[in-house]
C-alpha positions as CSV (number, residue, x, y, z in Angstrom):
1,X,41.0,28.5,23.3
2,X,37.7,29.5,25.0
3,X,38.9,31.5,27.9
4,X,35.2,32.8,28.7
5,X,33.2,31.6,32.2
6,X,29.9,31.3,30.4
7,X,31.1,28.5,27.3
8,X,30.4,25.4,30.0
9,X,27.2,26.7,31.1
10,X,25.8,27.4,27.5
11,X,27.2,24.1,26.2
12,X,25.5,22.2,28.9
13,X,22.7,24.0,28.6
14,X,22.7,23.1,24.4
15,X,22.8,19.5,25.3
16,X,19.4,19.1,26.8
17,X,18.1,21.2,23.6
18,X,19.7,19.3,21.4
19,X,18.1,16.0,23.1
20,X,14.3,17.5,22.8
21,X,14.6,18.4,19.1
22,X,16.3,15.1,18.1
23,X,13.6,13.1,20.2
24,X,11.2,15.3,18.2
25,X,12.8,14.9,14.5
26,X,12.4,11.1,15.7
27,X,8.8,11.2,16.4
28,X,8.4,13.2,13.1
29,X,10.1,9.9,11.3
30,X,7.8,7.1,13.1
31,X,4.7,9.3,12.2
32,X,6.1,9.5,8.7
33,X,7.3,6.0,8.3
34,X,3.1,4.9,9.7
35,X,1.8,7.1,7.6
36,X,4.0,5.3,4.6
37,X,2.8,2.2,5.4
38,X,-0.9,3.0,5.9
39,X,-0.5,4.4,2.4
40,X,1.1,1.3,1.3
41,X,-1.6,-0.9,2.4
42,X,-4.2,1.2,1.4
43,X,-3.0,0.7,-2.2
44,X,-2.7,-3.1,-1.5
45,X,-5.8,-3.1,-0.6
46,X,-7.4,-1.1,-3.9
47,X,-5.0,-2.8,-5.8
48,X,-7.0,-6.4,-4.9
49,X,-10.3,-4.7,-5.3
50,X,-9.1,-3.3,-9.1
51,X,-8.0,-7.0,-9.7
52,X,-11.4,-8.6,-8.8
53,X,-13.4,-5.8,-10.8
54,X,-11.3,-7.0,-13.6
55,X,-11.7,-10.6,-13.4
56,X,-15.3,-10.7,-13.4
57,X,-15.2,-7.9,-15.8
58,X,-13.0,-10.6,-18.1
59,X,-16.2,-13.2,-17.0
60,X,-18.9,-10.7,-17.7
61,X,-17.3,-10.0,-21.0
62,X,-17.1,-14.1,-22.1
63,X,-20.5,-14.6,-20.7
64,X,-22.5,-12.2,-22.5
65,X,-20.4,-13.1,-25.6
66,X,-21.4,-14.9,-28.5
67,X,-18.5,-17.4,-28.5
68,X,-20.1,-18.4,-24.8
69,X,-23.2,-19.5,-26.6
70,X,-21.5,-21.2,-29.0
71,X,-19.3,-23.0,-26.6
72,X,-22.2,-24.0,-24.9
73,X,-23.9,-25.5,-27.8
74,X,-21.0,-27.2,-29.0
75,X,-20.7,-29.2,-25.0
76,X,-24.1,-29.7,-25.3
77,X,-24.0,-31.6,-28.2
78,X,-20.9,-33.3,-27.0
79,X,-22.6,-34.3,-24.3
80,X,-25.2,-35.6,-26.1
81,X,-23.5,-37.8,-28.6
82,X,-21.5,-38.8,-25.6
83,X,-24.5,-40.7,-24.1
């Protein structure tokens, strides 16, 4: 098929090639795989801080609400006829 002297050498010398570029496609894969997850947990992370800031937004809201002061009267006069 081949019948020239010089396929073996340039087919052994491909292989080596072919071994760098792979090892650096890999390489290229971790880094983007680490750089996924970093990303991941950085939006874990926010995504904790955005559900505090709106729980005590929800707590700010019912505290500074007039139904809070109501509330409040109403268990303090429960409280009171209670004793």
């Amino acid at each position: 098929m081949f019948s020239s002297p010089f396929i073996v050498p340039v087919i052994a010398l491909c292989i080596p090639i072919v071994a760098i570029i792979a090892k650096t496609l890999r390489r290229w894969q971790e880094l983007e795989i680490r750089r996924a997850e970093a990303d991941v947990d950085l939006r874990r992370r926010f995504r904790a801080f955005d559900e505090a800031e709106r729980r005590i937004a929800d707590i700010e809201r019912y505290v500074t609400s007039p139904e809070f002061e109501l509330n409040r009267r109403f268990r303090s006069l429960a409280d009171n006829k209670g004793n």
